[in-house]
MDAnalysis code that builds the backbone (N, CA, C; Angstrom):
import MDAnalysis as mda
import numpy as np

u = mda.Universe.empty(246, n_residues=82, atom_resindex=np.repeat(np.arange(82), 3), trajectory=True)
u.add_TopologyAttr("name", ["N", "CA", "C"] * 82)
u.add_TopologyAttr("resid", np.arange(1, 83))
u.add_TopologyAttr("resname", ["UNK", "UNK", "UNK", "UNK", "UNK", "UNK", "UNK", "UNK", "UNK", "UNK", "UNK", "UNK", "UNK", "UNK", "UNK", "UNK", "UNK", "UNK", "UNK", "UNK", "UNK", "UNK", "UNK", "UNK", "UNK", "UNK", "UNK", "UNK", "UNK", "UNK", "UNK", "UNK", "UNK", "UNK", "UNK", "UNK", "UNK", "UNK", "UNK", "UNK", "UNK", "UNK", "UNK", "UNK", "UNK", "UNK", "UNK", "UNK", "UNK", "UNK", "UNK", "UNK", "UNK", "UNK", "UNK", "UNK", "UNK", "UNK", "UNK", "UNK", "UNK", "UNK", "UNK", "UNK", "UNK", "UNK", "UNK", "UNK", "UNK", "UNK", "UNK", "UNK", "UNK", "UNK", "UNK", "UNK", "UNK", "UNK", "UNK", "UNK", "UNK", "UNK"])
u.atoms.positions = np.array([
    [-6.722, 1.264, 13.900],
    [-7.420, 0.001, 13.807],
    [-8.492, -0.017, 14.889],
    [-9.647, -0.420, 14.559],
    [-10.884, -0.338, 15.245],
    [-11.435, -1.868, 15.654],
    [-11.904, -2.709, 16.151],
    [-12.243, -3.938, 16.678],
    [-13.619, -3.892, 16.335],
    [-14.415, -4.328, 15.673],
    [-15.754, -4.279, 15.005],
    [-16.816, -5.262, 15.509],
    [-16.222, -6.246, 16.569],
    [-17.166, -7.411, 16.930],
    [-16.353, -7.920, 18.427],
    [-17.099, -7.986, 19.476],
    [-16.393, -8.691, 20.221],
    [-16.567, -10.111, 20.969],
    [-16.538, -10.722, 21.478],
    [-17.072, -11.459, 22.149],
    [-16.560, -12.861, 21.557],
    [-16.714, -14.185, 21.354],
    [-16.339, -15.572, 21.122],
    [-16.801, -15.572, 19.337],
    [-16.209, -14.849, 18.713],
    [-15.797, -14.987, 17.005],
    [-15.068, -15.678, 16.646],
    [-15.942, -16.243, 15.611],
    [-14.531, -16.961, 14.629],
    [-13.391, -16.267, 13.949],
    [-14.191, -14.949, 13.533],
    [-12.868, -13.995, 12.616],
    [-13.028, -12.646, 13.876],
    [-12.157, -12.045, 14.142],
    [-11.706, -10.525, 14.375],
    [-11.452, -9.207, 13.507],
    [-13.062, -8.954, 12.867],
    [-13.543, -7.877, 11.686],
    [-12.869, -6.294, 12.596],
    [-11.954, -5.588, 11.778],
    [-11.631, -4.428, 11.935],
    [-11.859, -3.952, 11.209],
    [-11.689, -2.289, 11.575],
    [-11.434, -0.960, 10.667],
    [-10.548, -1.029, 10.643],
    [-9.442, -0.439, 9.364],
    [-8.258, 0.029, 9.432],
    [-8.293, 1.360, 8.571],
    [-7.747, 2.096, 9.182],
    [-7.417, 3.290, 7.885],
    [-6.333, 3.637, 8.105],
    [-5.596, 3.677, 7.059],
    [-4.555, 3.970, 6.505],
    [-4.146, 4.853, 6.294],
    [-2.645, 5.276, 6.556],
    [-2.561, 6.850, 6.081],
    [-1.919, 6.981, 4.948],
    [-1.360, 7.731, 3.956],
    [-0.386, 7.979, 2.858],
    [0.629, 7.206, 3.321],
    [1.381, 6.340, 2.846],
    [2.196, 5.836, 2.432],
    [2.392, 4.471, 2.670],
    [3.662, 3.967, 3.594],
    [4.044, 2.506, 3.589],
    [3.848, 2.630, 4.616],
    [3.046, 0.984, 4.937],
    [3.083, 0.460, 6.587],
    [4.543, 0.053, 7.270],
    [3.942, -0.210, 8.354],
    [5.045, -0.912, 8.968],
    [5.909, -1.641, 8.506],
    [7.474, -1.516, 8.264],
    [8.204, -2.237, 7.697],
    [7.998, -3.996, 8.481],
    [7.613, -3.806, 9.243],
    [7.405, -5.541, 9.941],
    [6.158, -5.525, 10.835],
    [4.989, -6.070, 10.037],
    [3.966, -6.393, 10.344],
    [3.433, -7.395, 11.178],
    [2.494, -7.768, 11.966],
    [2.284, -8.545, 12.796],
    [2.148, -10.028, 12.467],
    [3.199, -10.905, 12.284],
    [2.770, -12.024, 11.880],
    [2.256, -13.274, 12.563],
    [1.090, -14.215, 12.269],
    [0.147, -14.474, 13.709],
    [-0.388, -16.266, 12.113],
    [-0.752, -16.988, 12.938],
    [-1.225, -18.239, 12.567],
    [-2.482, -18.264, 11.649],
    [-3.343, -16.961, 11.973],
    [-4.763, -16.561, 11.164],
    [-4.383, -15.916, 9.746],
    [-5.567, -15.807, 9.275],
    [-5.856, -15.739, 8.070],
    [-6.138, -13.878, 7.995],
    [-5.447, -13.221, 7.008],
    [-6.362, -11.178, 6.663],
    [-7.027, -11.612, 5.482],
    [-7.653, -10.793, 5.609],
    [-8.977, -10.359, 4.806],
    [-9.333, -8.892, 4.811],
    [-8.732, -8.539, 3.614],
    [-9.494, -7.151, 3.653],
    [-10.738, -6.696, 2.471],
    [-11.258, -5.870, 2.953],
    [-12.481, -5.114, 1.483],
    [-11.679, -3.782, 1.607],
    [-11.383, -3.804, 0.596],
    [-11.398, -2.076, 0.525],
    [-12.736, -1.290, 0.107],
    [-12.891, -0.265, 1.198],
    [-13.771, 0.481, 1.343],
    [-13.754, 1.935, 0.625],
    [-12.773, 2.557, 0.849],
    [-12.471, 3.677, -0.031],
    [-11.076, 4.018, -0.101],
    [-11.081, 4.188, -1.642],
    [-9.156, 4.537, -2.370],
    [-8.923, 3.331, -2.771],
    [-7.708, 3.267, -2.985],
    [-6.739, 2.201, -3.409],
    [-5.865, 1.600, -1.948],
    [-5.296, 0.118, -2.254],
    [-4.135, -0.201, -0.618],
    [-3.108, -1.086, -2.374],
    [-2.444, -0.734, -1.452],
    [-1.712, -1.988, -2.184],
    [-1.142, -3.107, -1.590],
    [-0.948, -4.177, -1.787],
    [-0.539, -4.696, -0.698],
    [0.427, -5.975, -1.409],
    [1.660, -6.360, -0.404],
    [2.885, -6.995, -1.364],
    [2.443, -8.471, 0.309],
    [2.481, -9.505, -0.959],
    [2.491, -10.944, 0.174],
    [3.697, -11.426, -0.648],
    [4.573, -12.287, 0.079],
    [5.120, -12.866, -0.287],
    [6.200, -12.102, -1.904],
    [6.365, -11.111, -2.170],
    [7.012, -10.203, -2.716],
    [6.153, -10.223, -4.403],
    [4.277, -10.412, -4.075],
    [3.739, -10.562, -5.477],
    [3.013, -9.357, -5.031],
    [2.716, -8.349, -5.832],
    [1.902, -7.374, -5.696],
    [0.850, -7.060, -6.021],
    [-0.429, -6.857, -4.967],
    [-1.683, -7.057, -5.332],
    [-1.927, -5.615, -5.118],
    [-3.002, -4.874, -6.339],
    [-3.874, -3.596, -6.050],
    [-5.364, -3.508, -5.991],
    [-5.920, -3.187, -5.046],
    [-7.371, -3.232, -4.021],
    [-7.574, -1.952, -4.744],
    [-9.094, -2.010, -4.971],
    [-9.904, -1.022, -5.564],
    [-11.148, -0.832, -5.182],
    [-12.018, -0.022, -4.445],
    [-13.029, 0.186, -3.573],
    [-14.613, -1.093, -4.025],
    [-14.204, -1.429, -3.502],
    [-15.172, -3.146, -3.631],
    [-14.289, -4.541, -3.782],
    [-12.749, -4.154, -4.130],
    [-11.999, -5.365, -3.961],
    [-11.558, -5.845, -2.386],
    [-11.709, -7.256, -2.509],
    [-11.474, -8.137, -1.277],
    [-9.627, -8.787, -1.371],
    [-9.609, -9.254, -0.488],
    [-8.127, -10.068, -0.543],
    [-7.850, -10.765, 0.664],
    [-7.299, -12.252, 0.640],
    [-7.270, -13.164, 1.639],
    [-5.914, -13.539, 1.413],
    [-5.501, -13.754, 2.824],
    [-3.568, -14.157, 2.987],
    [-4.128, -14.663, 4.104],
    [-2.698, -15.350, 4.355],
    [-2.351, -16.138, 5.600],
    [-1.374, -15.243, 5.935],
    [-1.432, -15.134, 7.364],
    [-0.703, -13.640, 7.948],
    [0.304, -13.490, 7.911],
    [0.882, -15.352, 8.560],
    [1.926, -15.658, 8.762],
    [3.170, -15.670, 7.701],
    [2.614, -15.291, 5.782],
    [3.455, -15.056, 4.950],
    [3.892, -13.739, 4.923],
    [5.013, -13.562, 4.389],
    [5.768, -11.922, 4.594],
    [4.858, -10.663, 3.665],
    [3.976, -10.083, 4.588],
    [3.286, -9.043, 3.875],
    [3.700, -7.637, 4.295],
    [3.543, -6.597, 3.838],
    [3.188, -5.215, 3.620],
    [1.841, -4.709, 2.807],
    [1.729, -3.327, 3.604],
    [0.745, -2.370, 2.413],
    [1.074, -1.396, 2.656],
    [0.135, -0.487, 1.086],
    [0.825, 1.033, 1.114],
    [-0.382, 1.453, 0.573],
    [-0.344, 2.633, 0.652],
    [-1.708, 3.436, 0.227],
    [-0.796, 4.547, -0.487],
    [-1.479, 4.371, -1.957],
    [-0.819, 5.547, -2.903],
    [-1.929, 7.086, -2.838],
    [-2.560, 6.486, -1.985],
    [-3.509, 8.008, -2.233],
    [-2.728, 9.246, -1.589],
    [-3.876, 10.282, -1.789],
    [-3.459, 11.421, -0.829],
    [-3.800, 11.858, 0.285],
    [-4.811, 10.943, 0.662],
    [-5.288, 10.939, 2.132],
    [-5.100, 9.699, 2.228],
    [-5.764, 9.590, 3.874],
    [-5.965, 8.114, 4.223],
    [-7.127, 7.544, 3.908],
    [-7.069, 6.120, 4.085],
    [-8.067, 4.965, 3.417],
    [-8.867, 4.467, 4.253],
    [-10.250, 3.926, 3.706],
    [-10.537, 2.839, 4.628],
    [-10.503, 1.727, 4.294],
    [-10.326, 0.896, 4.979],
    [-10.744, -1.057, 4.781],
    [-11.172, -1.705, 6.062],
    [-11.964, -2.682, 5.450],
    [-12.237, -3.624, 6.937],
    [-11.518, -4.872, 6.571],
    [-11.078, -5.279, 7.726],
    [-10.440, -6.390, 7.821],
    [-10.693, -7.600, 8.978],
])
């Protein structure tokens, strides 16, 4: 994860890339809002136990604080900003 802007922001824009498989079984849960674009590959990502699939130009917005995961079915790793 990369920090893309610093200073007195409203949002905190990252890189993330992803490697093959499942994230962290327990993810950081925090009062703000994710947002990701996927940039290149597929993520998948489970909120609240509904499953959403990101496709290189798809976006996606959660509230953090609901029970999420992601996984990357590729064979390398991914990018997204978030």
């Amino acid at each position: 994860m990369e920090l893309l802007a610093w200073g007195n922001t409203v949002m905190e824009p990252h890189l993330f890339l992803f490697l093959r498989g499942p994230a962290a079984v327990n993810p950081i849960l925090t009062k703000a809002r994710n947002f990701f674009t996927s940039c290149v590959g597929e993520l998948h990502i489970s909120v609240a136990e509904v499953e959403y699939h990101l496709k290189p130009g798809d976006s996606f917005l959660f509230e953090s604080a609901t029970a999420h995961r992601w996984f990357n079915p590729g064979r390398t790793r991914l990018g997204c900003c978030g």
